[in-house]
N, CA, C and O atoms as a GROMACS GRO file, in nm:
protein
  256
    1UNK      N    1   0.590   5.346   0.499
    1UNK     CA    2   0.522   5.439   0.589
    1UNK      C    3   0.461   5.551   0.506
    1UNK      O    4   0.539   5.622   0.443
    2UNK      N    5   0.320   5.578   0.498
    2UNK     CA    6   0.271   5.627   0.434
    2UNK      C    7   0.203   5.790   0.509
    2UNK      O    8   0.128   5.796   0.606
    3UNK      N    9   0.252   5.897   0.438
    3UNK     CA   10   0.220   6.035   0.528
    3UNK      C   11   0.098   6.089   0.409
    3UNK      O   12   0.086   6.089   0.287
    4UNK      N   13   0.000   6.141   0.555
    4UNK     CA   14  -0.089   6.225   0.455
    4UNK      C   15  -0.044   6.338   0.386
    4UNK      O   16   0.060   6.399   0.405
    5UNK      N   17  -0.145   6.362   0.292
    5UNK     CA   18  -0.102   6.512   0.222
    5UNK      C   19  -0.080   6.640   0.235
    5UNK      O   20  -0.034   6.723   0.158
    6UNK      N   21  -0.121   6.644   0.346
    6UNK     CA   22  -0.112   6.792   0.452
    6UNK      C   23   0.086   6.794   0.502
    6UNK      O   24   0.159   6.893   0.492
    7UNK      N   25   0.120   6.689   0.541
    7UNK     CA   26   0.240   6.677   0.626
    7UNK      C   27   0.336   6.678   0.538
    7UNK      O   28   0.447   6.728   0.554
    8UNK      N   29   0.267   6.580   0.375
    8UNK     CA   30   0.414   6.603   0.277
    8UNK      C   31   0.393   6.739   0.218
    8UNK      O   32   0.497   6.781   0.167
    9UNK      N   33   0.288   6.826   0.208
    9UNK     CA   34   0.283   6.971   0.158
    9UNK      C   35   0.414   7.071   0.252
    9UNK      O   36   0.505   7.144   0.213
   10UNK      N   37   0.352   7.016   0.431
   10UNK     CA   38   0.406   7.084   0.461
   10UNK      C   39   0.615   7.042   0.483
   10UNK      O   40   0.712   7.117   0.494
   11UNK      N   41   0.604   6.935   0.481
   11UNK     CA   42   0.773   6.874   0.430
   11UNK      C   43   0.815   6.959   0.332
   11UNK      O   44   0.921   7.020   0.340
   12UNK      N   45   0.748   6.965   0.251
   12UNK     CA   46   0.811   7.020   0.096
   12UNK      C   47   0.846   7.141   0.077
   12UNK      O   48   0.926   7.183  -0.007
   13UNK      N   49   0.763   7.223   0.187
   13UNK     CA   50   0.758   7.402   0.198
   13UNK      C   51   0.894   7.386   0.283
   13UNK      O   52   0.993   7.458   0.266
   14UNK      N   53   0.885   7.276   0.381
   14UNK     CA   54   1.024   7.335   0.479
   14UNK      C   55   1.165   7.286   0.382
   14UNK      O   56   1.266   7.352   0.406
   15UNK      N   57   1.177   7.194   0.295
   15UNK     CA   58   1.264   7.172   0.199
   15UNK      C   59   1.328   7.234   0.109
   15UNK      O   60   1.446   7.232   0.073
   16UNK      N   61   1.193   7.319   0.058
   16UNK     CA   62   1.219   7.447  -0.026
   16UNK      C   63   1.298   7.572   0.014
   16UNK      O   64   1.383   7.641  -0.043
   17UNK      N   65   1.217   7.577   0.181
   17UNK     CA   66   1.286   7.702   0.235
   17UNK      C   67   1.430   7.688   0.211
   17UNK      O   68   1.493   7.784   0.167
   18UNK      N   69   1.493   7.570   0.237
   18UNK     CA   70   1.648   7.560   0.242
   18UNK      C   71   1.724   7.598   0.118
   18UNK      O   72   1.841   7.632   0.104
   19UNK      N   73   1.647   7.586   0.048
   19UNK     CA   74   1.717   7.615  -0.089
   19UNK      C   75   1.783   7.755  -0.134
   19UNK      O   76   1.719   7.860  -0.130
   20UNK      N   77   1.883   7.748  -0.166
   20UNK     CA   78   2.014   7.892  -0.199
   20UNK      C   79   1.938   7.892  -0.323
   20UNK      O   80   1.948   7.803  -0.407
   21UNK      N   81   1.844   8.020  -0.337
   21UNK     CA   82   1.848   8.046  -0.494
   21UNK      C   83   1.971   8.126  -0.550
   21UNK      O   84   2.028   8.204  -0.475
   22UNK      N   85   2.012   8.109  -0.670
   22UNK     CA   86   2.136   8.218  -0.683
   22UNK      C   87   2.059   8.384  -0.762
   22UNK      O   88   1.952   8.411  -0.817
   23UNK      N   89   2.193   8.468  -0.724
   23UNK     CA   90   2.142   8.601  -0.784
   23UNK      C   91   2.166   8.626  -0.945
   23UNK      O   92   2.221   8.551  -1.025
   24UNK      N   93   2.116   8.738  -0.965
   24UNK     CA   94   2.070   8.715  -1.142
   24UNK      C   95   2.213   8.706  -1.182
   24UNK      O   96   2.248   8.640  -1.279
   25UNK      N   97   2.292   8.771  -1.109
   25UNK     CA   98   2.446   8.784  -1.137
   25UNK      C   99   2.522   8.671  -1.151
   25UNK      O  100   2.611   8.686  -1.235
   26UNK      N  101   2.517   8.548  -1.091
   26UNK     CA  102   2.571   8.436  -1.072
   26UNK      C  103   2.511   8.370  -1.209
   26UNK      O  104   2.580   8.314  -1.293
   27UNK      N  105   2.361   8.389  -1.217
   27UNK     CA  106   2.312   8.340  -1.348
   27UNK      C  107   2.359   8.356  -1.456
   27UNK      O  108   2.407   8.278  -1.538
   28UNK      N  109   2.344   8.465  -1.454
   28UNK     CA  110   2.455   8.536  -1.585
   28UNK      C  111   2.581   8.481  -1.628
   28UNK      O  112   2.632   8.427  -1.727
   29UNK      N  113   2.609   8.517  -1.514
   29UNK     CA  114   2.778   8.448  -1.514
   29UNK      C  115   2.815   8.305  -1.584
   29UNK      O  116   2.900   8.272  -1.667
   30UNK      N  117   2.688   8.219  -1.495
   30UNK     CA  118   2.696   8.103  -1.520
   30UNK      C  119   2.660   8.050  -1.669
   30UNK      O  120   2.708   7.948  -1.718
   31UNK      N  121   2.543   8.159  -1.750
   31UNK     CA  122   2.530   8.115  -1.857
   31UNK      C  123   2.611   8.181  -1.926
   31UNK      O  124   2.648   8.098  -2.009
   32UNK      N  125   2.670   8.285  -1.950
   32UNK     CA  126   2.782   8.334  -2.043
   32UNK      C  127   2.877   8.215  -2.035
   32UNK      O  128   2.891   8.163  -2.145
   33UNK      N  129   2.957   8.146  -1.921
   33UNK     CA  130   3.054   8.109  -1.969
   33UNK      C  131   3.017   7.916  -2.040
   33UNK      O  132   3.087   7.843  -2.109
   34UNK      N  133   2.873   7.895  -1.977
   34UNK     CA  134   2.831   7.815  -2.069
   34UNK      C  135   2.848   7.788  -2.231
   34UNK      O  136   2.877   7.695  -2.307
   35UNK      N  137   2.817   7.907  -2.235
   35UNK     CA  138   2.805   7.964  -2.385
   35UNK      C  139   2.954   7.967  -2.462
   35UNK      O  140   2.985   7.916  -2.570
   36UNK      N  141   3.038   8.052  -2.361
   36UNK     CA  142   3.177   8.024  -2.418
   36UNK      C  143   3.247   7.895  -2.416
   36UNK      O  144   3.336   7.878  -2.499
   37UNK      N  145   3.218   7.794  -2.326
   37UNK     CA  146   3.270   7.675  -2.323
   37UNK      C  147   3.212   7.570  -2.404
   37UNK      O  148   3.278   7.469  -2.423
   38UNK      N  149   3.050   7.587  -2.474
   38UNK     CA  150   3.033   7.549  -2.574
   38UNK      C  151   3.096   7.578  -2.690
   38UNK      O  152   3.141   7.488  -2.761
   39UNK      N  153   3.108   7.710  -2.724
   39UNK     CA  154   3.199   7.754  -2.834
   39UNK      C  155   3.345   7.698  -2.836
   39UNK      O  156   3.400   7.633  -2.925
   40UNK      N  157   3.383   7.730  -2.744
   40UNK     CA  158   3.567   7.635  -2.756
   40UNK      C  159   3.508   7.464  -2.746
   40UNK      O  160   3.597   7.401  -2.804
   41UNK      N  161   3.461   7.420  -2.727
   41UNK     CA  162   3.439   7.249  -2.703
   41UNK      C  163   3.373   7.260  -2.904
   41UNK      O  164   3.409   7.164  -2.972
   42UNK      N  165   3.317   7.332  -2.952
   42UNK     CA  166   3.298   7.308  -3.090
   42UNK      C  167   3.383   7.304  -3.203
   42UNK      O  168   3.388   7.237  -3.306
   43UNK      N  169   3.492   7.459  -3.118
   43UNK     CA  170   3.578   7.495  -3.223
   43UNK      C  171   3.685   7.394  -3.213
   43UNK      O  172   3.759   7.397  -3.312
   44UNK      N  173   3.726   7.284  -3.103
   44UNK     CA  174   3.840   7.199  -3.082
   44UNK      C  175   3.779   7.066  -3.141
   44UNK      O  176   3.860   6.973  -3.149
   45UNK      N  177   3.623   7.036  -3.193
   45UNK     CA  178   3.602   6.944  -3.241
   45UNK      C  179   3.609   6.948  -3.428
   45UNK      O  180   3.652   6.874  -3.517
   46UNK      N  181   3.547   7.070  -3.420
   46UNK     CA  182   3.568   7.095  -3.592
   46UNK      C  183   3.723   7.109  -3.620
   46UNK      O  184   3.757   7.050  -3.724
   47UNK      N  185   3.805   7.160  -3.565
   47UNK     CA  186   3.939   7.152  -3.582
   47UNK      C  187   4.000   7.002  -3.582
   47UNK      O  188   4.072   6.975  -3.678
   48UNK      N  189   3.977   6.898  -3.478
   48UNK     CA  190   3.966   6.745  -3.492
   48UNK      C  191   3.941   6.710  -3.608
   48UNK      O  192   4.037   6.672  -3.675
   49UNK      N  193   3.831   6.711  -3.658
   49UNK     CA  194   3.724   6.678  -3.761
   49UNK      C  195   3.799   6.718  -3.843
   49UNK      O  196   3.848   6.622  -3.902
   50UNK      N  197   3.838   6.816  -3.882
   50UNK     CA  198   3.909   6.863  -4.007
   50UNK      C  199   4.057   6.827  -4.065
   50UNK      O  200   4.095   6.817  -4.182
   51UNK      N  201   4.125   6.810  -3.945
   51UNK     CA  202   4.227   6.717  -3.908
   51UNK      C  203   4.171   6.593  -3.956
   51UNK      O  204   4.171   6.587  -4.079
   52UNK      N  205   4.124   6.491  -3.897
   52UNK     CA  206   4.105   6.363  -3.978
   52UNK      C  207   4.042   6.343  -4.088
   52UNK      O  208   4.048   6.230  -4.135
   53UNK      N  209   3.949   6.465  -4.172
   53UNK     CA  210   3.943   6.429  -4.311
   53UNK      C  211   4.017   6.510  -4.338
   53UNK      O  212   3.913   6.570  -4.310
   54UNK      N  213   4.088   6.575  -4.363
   54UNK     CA  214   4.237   6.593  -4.431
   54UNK      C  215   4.330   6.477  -4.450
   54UNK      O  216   4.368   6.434  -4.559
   55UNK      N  217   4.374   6.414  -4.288
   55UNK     CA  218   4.460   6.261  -4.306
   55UNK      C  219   4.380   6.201  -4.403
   55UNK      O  220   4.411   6.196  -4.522
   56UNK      N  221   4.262   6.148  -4.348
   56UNK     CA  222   4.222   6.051  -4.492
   56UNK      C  223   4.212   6.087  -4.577
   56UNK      O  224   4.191   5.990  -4.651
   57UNK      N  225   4.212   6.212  -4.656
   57UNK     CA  226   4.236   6.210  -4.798
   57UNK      C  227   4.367   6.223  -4.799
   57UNK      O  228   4.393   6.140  -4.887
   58UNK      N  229   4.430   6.250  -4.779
   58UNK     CA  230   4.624   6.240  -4.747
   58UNK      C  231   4.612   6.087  -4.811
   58UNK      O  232   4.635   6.047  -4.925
   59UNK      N  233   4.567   6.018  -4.694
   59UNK     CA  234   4.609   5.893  -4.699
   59UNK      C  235   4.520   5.761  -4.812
   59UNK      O  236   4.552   5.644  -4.833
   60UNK      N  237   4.396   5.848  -4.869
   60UNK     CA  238   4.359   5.760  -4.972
   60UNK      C  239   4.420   5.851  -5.108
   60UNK      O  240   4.382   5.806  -5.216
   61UNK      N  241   4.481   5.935  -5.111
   61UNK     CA  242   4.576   5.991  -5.220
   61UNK      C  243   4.653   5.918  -5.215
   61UNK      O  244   4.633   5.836  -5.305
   62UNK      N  245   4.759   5.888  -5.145
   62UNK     CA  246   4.827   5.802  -5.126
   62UNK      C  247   4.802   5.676  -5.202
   62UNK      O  248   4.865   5.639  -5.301
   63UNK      N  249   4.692   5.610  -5.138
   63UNK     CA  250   4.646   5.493  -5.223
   63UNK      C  251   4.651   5.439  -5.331
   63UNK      O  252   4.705   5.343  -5.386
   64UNK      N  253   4.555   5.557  -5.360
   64UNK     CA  254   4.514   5.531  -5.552
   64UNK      C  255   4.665   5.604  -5.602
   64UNK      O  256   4.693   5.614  -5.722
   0.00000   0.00000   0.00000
């Protein structure tokens, strides 16, 4: 079913209306703790990371 362009313009305006923009405050919010939860998700991977090349050289000391 195919709608002219007038009717999906005006669909799209009434679609939009519905939309919750958030306030700058929520934004904020939302990207600070972005930011901090990138930082801990990095610092628990380099800590990983550092952890398993440590074991493997542990464990190719071992070796040789």
């Amino acid at each position: 079913m195919a709608t002219n362009p007038f009717q999906f313009i005006q669909e799209v305006r009434s679609e939009v209306s519905k939309v919750v923009w958030p306030t700058r405050r929520e934004v904020t919010t939302t990207t600070i703790m972005v930011f901090v939860m990138a930082t801990l998700t990095a610092a628990f991977f380099f800590v990983v990371d550092l952890l398993i090349r440590e074991g493997l050289a542990w464990i190719v000391g071992m070796a040789s």
